[in-house]
N, C-alpha and C positions, 0 to 999 in steps of 0.2 A: 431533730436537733435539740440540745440540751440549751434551757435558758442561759444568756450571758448577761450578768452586769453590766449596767450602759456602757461604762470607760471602760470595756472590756470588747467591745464592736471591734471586728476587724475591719482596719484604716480605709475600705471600700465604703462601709457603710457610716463609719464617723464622720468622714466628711460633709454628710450630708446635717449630721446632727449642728446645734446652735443652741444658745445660750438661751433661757427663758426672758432676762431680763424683764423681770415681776417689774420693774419699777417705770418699765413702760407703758403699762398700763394705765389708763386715764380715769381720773375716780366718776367718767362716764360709764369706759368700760366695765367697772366696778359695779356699776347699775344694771347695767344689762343684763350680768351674769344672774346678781339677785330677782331681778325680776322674770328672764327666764326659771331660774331655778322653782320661784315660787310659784310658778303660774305651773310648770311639771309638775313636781311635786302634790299641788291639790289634784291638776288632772290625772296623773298617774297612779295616783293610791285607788286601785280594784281593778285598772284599765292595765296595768304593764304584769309582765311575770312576777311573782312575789319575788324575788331571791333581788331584783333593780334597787326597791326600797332600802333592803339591808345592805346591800352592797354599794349602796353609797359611801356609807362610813368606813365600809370593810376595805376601801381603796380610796378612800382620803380624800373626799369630794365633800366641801365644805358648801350648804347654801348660801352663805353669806358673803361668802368672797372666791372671787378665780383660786383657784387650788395652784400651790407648788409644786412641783413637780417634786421635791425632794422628800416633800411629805408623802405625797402619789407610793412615792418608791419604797417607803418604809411600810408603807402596807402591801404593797404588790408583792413583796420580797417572801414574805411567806406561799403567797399565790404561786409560786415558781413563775412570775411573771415582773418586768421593769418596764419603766417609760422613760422615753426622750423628744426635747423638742428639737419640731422641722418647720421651716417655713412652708406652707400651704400644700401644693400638692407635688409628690417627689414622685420618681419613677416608680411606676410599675413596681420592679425586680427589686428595687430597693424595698418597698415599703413590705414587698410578701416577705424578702430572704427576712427582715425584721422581725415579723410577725411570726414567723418560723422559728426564728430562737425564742419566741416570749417575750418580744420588745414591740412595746405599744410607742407606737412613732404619734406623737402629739402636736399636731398644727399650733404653733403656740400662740398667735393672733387671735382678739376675739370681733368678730362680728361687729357691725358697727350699728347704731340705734336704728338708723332707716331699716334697716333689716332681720330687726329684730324677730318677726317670726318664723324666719325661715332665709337660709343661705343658699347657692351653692358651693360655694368656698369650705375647703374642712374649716375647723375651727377649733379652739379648746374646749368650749361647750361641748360641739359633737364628738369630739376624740376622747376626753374626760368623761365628762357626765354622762356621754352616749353608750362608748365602750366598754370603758370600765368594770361598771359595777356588774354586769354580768359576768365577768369572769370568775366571779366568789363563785360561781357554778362551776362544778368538775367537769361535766359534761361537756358545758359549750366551750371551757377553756380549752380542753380538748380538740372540739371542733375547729376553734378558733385559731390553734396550732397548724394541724391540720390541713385547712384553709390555706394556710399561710405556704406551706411548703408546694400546695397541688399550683398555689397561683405563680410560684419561684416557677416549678418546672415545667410549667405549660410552657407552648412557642408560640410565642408571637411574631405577626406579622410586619412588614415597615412599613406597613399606614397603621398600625394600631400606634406607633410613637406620633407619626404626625396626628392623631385624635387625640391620644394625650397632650400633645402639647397645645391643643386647639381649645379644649377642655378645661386645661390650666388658665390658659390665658387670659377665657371669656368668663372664668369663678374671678381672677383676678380686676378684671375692667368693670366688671357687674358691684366689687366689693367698694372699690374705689371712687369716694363722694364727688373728686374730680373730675372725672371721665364725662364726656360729652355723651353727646345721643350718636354722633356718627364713630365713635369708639365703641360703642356696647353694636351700633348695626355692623360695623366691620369684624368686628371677633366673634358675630353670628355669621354672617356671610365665612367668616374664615372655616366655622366648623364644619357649617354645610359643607364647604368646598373638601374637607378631609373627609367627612362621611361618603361623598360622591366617589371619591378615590378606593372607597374599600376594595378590593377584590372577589375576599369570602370571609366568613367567618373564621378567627382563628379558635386555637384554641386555649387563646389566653383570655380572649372575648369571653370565650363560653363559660372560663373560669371565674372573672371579673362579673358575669352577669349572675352565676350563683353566690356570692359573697354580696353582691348585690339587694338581692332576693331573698337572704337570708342575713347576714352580719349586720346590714345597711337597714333595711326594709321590711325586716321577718316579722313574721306572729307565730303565735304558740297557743297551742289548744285544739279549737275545731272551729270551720268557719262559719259556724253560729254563735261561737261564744271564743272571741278571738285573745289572746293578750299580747302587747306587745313586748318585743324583745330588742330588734334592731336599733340599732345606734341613730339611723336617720329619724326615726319614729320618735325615739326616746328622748332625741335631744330639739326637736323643731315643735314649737308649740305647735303653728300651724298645722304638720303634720299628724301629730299627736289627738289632736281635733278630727282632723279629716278623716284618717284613716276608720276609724271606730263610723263613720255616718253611710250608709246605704250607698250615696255614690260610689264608694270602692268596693269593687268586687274582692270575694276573699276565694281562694281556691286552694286545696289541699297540695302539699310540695312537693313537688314529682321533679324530675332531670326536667321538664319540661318547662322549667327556670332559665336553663341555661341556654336557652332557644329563643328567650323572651327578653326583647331589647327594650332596656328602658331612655327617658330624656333624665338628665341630672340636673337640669334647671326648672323643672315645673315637679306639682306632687303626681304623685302616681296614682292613677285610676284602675291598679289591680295588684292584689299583697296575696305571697302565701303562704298559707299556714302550716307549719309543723305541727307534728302528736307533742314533740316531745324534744328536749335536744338529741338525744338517742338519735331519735327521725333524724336529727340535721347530720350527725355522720354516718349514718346508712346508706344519704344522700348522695353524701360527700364520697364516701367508699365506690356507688356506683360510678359516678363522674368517673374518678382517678382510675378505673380500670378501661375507659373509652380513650385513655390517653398515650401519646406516643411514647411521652416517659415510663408506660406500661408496656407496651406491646411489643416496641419498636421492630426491627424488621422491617420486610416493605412499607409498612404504613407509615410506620416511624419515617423511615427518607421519603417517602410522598410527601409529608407533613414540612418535616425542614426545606425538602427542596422548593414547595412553593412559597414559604417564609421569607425567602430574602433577606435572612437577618443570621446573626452568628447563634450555633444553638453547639452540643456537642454530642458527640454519637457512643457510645459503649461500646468496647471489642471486646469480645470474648475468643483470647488467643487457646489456639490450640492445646496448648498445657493447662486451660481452665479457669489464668490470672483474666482481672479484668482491667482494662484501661480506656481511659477518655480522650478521643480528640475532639479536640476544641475547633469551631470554622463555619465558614459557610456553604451548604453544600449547594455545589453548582450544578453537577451533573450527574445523572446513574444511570450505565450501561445496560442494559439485562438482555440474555441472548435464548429468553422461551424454556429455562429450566430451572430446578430447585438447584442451588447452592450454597443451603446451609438451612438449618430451621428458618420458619418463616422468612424467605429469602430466595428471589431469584433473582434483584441486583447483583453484577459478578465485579463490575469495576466501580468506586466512587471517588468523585472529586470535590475537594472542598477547598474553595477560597481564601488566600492566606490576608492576613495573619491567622495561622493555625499555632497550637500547641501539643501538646500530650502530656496527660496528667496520670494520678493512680490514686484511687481513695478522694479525689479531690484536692491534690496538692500536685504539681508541675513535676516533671520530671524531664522536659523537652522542651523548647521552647519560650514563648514564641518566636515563630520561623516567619519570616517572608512571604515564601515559596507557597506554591498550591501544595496540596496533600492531596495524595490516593491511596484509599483502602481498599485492597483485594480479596477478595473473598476465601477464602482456603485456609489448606490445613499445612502449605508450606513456609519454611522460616529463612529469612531473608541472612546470607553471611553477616557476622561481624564486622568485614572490611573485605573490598574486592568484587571482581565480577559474579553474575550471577545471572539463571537463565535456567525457567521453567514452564511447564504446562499446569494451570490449574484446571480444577474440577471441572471447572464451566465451558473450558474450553480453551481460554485464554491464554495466550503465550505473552511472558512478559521477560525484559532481559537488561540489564542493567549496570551501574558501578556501585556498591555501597564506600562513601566518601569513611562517616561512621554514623553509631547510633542509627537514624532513620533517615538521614540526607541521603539521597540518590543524584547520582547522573549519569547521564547518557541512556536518560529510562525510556523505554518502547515499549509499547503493548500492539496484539495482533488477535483477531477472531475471523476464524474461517480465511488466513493469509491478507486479510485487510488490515490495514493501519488504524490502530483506535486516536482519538484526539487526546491525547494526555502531555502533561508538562514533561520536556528532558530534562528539567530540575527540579526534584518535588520531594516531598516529604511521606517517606512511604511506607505504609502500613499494612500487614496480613491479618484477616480478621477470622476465627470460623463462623461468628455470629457477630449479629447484633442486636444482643438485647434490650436494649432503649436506646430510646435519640427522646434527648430533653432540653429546653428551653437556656440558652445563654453559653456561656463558656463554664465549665466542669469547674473553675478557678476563678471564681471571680477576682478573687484579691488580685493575683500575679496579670488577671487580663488589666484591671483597672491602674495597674500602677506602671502599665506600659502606654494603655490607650485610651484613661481615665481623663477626663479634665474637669475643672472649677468652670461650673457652667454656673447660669440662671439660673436651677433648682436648688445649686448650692449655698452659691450669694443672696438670694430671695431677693434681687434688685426690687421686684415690681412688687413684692408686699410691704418692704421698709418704705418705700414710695407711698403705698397706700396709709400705713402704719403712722408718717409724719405726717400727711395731708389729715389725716384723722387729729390728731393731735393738736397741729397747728390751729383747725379749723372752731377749737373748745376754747375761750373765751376764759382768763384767767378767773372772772369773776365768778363764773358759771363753773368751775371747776370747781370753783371752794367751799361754794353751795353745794355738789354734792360732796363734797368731804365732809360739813357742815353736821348734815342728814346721814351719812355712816355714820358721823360719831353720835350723834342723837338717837341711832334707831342700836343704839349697846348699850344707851343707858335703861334705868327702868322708869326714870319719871325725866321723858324728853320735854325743853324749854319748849311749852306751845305758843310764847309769843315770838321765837324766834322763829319756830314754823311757820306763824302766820306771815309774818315780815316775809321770809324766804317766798312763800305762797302766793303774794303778792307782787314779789319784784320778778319772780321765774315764771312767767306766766304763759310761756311761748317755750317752754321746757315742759315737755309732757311726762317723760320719763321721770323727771326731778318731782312733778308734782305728784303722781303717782304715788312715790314713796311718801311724800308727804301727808296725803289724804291717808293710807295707809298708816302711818302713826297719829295722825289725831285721832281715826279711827278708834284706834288701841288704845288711847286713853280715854275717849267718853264711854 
């Protein structure tokens, strides 16, 4: 997918975007940033990739202040790459198809002081100053595309949404300085209770857990002489710390990533390492060929049928065109023989709302009705009756209404009755070359069965966002504005530091900066 200009998101993914509103930032938040920033910055100079340092500037990441997004974008622009902000953590689908055109989706919220060395909440910190600067790299920007489109078309399961949302929840309750002790044990009891529900691993997991292991968490080098790259590493002091000390094991980056489940609320006790970024799409390459989006055929409908979730299948019709339906696939028939490359499913059902799309744009739908895709190399009339023997065996016999609406549809194997809708939506396949994660269309799915949820509103981060806010003390606010405008000049008032020093004394962060300029001046 070719980069898009943010205001240029198709209305799927806009919705999700939101205003930075710089001016809600608390000139606490303000500190935070700086003192994250500075405390990386010493630590990361010989410890992260070289390309982190320069690429700071090269994508608009100021140490002294939370970064604009509009300045972000004036340096991304050359990168073939944009940013936008989202409140905290959004879908799955959303954040890859993002990251798939070159849209760095930015948690615009920062961190709050208590937490300052480490979240599990995104943040702008980790989205900004994490992601970023590594994309001045061609390689990993690459990867990072990449990335982005295998984690769109993987499928996912319907407990891998209820993790996401158990996940969201508990970054949210954990962020938030109001939350009790029986709110952070209930949104842990909640996630347990969705990890217990898992079924299998999907294989949006498996994708999630190498972007993990490497976008999030990576190192680069050898695991003797490691450096870091990953976003989580890069932007968590605490991490940043840990990672480099004997506790964590380092191990060379294998598929073996993608098997290895991590917690997102504690640090990681095992990182690994890439040669090279090269290495990370070598990786990446192997993954994406284990995939249903790759292979499809039987594996592909094993994969969606035990999904339980809307994914779209590929037809390759007889004449060679290719087209998508969009659905849930319920059932697949197979009667002990090959009918069609990789293929001895001969009947498929998929749960309506279905559609039918071509290239990725709708050309049918969406329908109601189930769908069934038949396997073969026969072509359904224009309009009217019809009644044939496919390859597999299968007799099917029916009305075409037009387009692909059926009724009075029967199907028969060995003179038994198959279980298929007499109203359905129906389609001759000779193949199917992939079955991928979501509907072929997401625009045209979303603006039938889209809605303004939680992820979009961010109820629970502007909740957190004013309880942050409200809870800073005007006077203690003005103090640190006081100290930003002292730490720009070159000969800061040190008796107004000391005064400040003296009355903020139960402000650690404020003092900090303060010790921190007198410093500078003796």
């Amino acid at each position: 997918m070719d980069r898009l200009p943010a205001a240029a998101l198709p209305a799927h993914l806009q919705r999700y975007v939101v205003d930075q509103d710089y001016a809600s930032y608390t000139p606490r938040d303000q500190a935070v940033w700086r003192h994250i920033m500075r405390r990386l910055r010493s630590h990361l100079d010989g410890r992260a990739h070289p390309v982190y340092l320069k690429g700071l500037d090269a994508t608009g990441i100021d140490l002294e202040r939370i970064p604009r997004l509009e300045t972000m974008n004036e340096k991304l622009a050359p990168l073939g790459w944009s940013a936008v902000g989202v409140r905290g953590f959004i879908p799955p689908a959303v954040f890859t198809e993002m990251q798939a055109r070159g849209v760095l989706a930015i948690a615009a919220d920062i961190r709050s002081h208590e937490h300052i060395a480490y979240t599990p909440a995104p943040d702008i910190v980790h989205e900004s100053a994490g992601h970023a600067p590594i994309i001045a790299d061609a390689a990993y920007a690459r990867f990072l595309k990449a990335a982005g489109e295998v984690g769109f078309k993987a499928i996912a399961s319907a407990e891998d949404r209820a993790m996401f949302e158990a996940i969201r929840n508990l970054s949210v309750v954990k962020e938030d300085p109001f939350s009790t002790r029986e709110d952070v044990v209930h949104a842990e009891n909640r996630l347990s209770a969705a990890a217990a529900s898992v079924r299998y691993v999907s294989e949006s997991t498996r994708a999630s857990r190498l972007y993990w292991w490497t976008a999030e968490y990576g190192m680069v080098g050898t695991p003797e002489q490691p450096r870091l790259y990953g976003a989580g590493l890069l932007s968590s002091i605490g991490e940043a710390e840990h990672c480099l000390t004997s506790a964590v094991r380092k191990v060379p980056l294998s598929l073996v990533c993608t098997t290895t489940a991590y917690d997102i609320t504690r640090m990681q006790p095992q990182l690994f390492v890439a040669r090279d970024f090269d290495h990370l799409n070598d990786v990446l390459d192997e993954f994406r060929d284990t995939l249903a989006w790759v292979r499809g055929g039987d594996f592909g409908l094993d994969e969606a049928l035990r999904s339980h979730t809307v994914n779209h299948l590929v037809l390759k019709k007889p004449t060679g065109d290719l087209l998508e339906l969009s659905g849930e696939v319920l059932q697949v028939h197979r009667f002990g023989r090959e009918t069609g490359p990789n293929l001895t499913a001969a009947v498929i059902e998929l749960g309506g709302p279905v559609m039918l799309s071509k290239g990725g744009v709708t050309t049918e739908g969406p329908k109601k009705n189930n769908a069934v895709v038949l396997i073969g190399t026969e072509r359904l009339p224009a309009r009217g009756h019809f009644s044939f023997t496919l390859k597999s065996g299968v007799e099917v016999s029916g009305f075409v209404v037009e387009g692909h609406e059926v009724i009075d549809f029967s199907a028969w194997y060995a003179g038994k009755p198959l279980p298929v809708p007499t109203w359905a939506f129906v389609a001759i396949a000779q193949s199917i070359p992939s079955v991928a994660g979501g509907p072929a269309d997401p625009a045209t799915w979303d603006t039938h069965f889209g809605q303004l949820d939680s992820f979009t509103a961010g109820t629970s981060e502007a909740l957190a966002r004013k309880r942050k806010a409200d809870e800073l003390a005007p006077t203690t606010a003005q103090a640190y504005r006081d100290v930003a405008s002292l730490r720009a000049t070159k000969t800061p008032d040190l008796k107004h530091l000391e005064l400040l020093r003296k009355e903020f004394k139960d402000e650690p962060l404020l003092q900090e900066e303060i010790v921190e300029l007198l410093e500078r001046r003796n």
